[in-house]
C-alpha positions as CSV (number, residue, x, y, z in Angstrom):
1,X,81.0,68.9,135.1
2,X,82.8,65.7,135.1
3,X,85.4,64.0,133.2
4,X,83.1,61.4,131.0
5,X,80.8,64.8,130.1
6,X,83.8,66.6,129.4
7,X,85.1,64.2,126.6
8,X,81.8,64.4,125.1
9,X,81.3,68.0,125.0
10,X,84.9,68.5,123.4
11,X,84.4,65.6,120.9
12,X,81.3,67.0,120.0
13,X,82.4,70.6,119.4
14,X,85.2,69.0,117.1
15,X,83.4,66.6,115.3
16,X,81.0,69.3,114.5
17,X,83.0,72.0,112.9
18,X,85.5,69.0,111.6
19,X,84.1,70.4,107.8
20,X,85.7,73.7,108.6
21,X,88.7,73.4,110.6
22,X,90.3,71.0,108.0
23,X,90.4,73.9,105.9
24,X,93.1,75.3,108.4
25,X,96.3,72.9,107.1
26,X,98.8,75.1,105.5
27,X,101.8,74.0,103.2
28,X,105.6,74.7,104.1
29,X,106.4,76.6,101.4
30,X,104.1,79.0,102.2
31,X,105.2,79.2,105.5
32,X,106.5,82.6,105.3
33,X,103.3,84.4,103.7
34,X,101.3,82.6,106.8
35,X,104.1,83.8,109.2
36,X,103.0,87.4,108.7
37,X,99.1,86.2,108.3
38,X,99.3,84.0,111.1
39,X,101.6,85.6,113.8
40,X,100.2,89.0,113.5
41,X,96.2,87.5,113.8
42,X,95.9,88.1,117.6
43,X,94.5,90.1,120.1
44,X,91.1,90.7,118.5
45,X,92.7,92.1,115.2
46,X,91.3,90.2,111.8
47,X,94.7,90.6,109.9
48,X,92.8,88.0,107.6
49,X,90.3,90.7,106.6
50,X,93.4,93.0,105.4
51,X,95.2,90.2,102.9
52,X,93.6,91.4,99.3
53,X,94.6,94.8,100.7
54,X,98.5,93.6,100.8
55,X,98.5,91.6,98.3
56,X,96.8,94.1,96.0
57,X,99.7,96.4,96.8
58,X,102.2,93.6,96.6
59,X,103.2,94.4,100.2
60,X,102.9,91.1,101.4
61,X,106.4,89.5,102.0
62,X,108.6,89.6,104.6
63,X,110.7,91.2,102.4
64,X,108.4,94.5,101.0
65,X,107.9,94.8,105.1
66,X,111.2,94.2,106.2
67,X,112.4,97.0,104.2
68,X,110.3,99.5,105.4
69,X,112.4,100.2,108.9
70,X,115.8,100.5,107.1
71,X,114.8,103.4,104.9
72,X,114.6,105.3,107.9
73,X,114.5,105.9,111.6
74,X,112.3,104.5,113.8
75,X,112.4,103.2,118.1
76,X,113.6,99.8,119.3
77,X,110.9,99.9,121.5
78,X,107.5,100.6,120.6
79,X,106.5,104.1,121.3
80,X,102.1,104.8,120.6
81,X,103.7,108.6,120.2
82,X,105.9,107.8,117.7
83,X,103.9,105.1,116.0
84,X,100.0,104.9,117.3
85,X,98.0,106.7,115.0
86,X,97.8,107.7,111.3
87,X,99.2,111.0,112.6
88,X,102.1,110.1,114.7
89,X,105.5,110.9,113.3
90,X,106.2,107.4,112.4
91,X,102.9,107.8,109.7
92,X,103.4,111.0,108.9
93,X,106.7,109.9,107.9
94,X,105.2,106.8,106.0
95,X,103.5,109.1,103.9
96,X,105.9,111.6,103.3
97,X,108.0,109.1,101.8
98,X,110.3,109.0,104.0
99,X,110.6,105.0,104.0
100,X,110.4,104.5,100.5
101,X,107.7,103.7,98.6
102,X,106.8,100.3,100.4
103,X,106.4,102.9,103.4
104,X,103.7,104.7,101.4
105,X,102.0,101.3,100.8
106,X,101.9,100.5,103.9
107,X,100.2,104.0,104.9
108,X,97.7,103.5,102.3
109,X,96.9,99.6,103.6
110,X,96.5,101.3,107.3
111,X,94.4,103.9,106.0
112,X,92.0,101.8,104.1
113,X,91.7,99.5,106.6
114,X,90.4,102.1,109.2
115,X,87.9,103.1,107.0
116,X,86.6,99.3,106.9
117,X,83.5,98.5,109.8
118,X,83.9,94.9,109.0
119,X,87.3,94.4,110.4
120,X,88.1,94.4,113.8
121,X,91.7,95.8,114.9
122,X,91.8,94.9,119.2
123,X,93.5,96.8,121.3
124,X,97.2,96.5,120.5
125,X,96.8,96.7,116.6
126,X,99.5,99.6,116.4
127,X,102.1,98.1,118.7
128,X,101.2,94.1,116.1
129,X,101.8,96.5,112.8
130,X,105.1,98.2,114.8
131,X,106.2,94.3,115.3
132,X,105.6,93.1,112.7
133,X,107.5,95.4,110.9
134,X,110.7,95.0,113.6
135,X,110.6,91.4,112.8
136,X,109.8,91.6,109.0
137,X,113.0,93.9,109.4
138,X,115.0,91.5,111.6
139,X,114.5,88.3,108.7
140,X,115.6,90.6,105.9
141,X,118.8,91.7,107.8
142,X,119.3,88.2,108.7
143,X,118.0,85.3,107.0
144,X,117.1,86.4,103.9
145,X,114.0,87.6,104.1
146,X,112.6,84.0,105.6
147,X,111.0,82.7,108.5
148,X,112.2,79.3,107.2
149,X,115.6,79.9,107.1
150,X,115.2,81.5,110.2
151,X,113.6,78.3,111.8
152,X,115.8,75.8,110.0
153,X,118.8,78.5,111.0
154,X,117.5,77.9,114.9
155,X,117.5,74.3,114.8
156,X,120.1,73.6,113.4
157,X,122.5,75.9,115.9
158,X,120.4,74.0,118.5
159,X,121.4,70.8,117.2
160,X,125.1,71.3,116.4
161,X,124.3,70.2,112.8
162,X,125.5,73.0,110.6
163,X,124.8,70.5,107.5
164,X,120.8,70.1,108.2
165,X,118.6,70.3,105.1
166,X,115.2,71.4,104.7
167,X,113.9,67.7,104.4
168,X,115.9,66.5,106.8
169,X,114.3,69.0,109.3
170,X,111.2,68.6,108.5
171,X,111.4,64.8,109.4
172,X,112.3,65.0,113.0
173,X,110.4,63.9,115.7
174,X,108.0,65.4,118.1
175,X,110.2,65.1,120.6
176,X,112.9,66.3,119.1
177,X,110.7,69.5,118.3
178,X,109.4,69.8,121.8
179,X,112.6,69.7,123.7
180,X,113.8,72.4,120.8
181,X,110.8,74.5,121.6
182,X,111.5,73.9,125.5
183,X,114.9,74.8,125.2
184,X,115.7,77.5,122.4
185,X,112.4,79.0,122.6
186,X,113.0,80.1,119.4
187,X,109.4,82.4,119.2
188,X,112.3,85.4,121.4
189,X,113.5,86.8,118.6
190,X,111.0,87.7,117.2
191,X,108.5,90.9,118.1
192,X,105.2,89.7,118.8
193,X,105.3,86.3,118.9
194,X,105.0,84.6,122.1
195,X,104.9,80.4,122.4
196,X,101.4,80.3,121.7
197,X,101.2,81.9,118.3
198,X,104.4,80.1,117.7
199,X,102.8,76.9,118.1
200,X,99.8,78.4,116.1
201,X,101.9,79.4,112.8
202,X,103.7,75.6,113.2
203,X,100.8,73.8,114.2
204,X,98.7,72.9,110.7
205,X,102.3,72.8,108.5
206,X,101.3,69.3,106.7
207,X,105.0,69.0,106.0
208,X,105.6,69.1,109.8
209,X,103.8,66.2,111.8
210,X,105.9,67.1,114.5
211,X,103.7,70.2,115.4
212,X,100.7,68.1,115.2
213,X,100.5,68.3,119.0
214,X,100.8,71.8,119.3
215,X,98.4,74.1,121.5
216,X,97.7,77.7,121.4
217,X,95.8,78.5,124.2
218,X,94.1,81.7,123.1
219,X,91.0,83.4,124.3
220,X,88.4,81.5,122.5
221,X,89.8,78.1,124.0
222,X,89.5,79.2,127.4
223,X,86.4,80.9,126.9
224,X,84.8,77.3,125.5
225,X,86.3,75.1,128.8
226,X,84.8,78.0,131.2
227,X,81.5,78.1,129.6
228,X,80.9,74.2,129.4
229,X,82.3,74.0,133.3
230,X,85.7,72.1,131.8
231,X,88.0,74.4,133.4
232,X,87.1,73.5,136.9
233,X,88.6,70.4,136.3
234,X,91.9,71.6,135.2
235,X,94.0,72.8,138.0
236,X,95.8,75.1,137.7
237,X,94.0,76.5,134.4
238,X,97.1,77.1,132.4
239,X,98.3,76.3,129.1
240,X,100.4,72.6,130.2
241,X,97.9,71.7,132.5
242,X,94.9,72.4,130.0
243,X,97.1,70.4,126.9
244,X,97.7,67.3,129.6
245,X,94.3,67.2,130.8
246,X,93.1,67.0,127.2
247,X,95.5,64.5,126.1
248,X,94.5,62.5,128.7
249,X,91.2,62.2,127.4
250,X,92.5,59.8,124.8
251,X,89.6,61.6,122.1
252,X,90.5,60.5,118.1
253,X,91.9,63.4,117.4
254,X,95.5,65.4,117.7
255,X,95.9,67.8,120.2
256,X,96.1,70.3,117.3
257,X,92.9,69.2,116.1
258,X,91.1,69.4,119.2
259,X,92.5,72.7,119.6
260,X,91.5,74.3,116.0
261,X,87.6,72.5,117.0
262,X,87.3,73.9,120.2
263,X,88.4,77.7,118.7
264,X,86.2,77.0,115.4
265,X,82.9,75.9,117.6
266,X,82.6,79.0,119.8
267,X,85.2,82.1,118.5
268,X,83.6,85.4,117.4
269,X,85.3,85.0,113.9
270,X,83.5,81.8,113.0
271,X,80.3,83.2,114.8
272,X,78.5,83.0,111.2
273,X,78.3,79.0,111.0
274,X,79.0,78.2,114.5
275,X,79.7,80.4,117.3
276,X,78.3,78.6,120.2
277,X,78.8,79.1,123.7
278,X,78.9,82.8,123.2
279,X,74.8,83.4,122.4
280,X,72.2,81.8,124.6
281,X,70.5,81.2,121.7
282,X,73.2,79.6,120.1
283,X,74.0,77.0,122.9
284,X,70.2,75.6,123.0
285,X,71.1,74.5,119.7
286,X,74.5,72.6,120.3
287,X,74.4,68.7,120.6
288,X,75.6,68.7,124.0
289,X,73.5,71.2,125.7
290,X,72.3,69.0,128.1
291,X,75.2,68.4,130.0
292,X,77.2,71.2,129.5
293,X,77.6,73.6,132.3
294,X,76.0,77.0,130.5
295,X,78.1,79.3,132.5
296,X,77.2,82.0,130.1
């Protein structure tokens, strides 16, 4: 693999599934309905697959979650014998009613999910619901129920500018945001979330063009750059090295773009319509096959 092969294999892959990954944008004043959806979608576990279930139930707000923990007790730290399985105390509890009745939705949700083939949960999908719940909690202590006010809370501490309005925050620059994220790391707070899905929950806000060049360097992105050969060319193979080498490329797109293509072309989840790179038979058919390295 070199550089010249490596532009065209990543514009092809973005090009291609451009049709889907548009669909990805997101609005701020949703943003705290995609906080849960979108900060809790890791490690293998289709949270995406569970919405109707939540919404169904009206359990999906930070709020309905957040006051789950404060009807009763429950660990600081997660504990799988206290809360990893449908008959751990912490469930048991759940469905006892000992957490109020959003606890009892939230046992029901669980339990239906299980029962689903379809959706996939990953290895850590007790110790995301545990999170999420610690976080949901955390907001509705502290700022109201909102991951915006929480972020707009954040920035403005940073900032020393205790006056800050929504607009006004939503205008700043990418640098400005970068040397926020570089500094605050505001994602610490908050169970769960590391910088990566951070930058995924920001990163398709069309209110936002400051997070346009955010990078979540999940599984299915480095999966794509070792197939093709890519990743031998980024040294070391981290997250900043990976985003720098790809900027570099100067391809028509944002970084965020490139990102969402690269994920779209060859993850498991979009395996229906594309999924190449993870099938032989699947990367005979891609544009690019040619020069790609096929390290399958």
């Amino acid at each position: 693999m070199n550089e010249p092969n490596a532009r065209k294999v990543i514009q092809n892959a973005v090009d291609f599934t451009r049709p889907r990954w548009s669909q990805y944008d997101i609005s701020w004043k949703n943003i705290d309905i995609e906080f849960i959806m979108r900060g809790y979608e890791q490690q293998g576990f289709q949270l995406f697959k569970t919405r109707p279930i939540l919404e169904n139930l009206s359990l999906l707000s930070i709020d309905c979650l957040g006051t789950i923990l404060q009807n009763g007790p429950y660990k600081i730290k997660y504990d799988r014998q206290f809360a990893g399985s449908l008959t751990s105390q912490f469930y048991k509890g759940l469905q006892k009613g000992l957490y109020g009745i959003e606890g009892k939705k939230l046992f029901v949700t669980i339990s239906t999910i299980l029962n689903q083939k379809d959706i996939k949960f990953g290895s850590t999908f007790w110790k995301l619901i545990y999170f999420l719940l610690q976080t949901c909690h955390f907001l509705k202590q502290n700022y109201s129920s909102s991951f915006a006010k929480y972020l707009l809370t954040k920035y403005s501490s940073f900032t020393h500018k205790p006056d800050l309005t929504e607009p006004a925050f939503l205008n700043i620059s990418e640098v400005e945001w970068h040397i926020f994220l570089e500094k605050a790391k505001p994602w610490q707070e908050l169970k769960g979330i590391g910088q990566n899905i951070f930058d995924f929950i920001m990163g398709d806000v069309i209110e936002a063009p400051f997070a346009r060049n955010s990078y979540k360097f999940d599984d299915s992105n480095k999966h794509f750059l070792r197939v093709t050969g890519i990743s031998q060319l980024i040294i070391p193979f981290d997250r900043e090295t990976t985003a720098t080498f790809i900027k570099n490329l100067d391809l028509s797109y944002s970084l965020r773009q490139i990102n969402k293509g690269k994920y779209t072309y060859c993850s498991e989840t979009e395996g229906e319509n594309y999924g190449f790179c993870r099938r032989f038979h699947k990367c005979q058919n891609c544009n690019v096959f040619s020069i790609c390295d096929k390290i399958l």
